[in-house]
N, C-alpha and C positions, 0 to 999 in steps of 0.2 A: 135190056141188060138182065143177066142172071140172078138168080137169088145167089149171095155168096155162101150161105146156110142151108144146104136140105132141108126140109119139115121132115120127111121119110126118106128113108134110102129103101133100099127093097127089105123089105123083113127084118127092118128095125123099127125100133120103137120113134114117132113122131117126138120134135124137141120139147112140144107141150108136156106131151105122157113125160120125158126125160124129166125137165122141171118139175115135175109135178110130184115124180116118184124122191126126186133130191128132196123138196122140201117136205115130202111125209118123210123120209127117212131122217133127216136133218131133225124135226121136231122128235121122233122116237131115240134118237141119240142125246138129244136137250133132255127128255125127260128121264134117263136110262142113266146119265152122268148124275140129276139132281137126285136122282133117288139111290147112289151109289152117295156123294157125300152125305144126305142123310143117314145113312146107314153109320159112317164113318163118324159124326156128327153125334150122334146115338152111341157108339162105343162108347167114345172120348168123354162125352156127358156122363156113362155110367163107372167110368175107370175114374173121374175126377169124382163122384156122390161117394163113391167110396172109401177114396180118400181123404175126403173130408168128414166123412162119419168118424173117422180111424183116428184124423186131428181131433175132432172134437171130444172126445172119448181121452184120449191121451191129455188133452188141456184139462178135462176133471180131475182124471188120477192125479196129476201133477198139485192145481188147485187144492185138491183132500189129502195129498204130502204136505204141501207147503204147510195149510190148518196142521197138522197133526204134528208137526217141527215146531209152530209157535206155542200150542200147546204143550210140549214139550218142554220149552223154553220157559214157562209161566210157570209150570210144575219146579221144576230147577229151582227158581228163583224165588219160588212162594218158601221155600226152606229155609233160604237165607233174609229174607228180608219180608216178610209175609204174602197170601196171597193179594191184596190187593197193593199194594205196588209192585212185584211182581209183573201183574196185569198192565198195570200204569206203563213199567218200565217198557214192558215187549211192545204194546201198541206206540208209545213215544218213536218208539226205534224203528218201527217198520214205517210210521208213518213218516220218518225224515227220509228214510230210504226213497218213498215213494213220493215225497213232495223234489228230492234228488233230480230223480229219473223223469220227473214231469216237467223239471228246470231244464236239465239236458232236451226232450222233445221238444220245448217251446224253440230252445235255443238254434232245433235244426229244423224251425218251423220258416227263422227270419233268413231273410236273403242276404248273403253273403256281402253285398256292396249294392247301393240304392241309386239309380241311376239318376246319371247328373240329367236338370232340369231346364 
């Protein structure tokens, strides 16, 4: 019975050398893809380090307003009622604010309904 496959036909390449040449090429394409999303990989990393400098940067200014508003507020208020209540009053007030807002996170910390058991 015949081989159903050639190995060579005339002045072509043997199926071995075929397979051979596929998977060298196959691996140089694997490594030719991984080193294109590296690359892409690499932008993405430096388009997001940027942005987050830019956030970080903006959350101080922001922080060194907010200081200089409560300062603000204690200068105000040292007028009318001295500075050290004053002081008293603005830290009281920010701190409800901020024990508020810590009530509220707890609160969408818990699960909405506890599964029956």
């Amino acid at each position: 019975m015949a081989d159903p496959i050639p190995l060579a036909l005339d002045g072509e390449e043997s199926l071995t050398a075929v397979v051979g040449r596929l998977a060298g090429e196959t691996r140089a394409l694997a490594t030719a893809e991984i080193a294109v999303y590296k690359a892409k990989f690499g932008e993405t990393a430096t388009a997001y380090k940027s942005a987050a400098m830019f956030f970080a940067i903006a959350g101080v200014l922001a922080l060194a307003a907010l200081i200089a508003l409560l300062v603000g507020a204690i200068l105000t208020l040292a007028t009318l009622v001295g500075p050290g209540w004053a002081t008293a009053i603005v830290v009281l007030v920010v701190l409800a604010i901020a024990g508020a807002l810590a009530m509220v996170g707890k609160s969408k910390l818990k699960p909405e309904s506890e599964p029956a058991t």
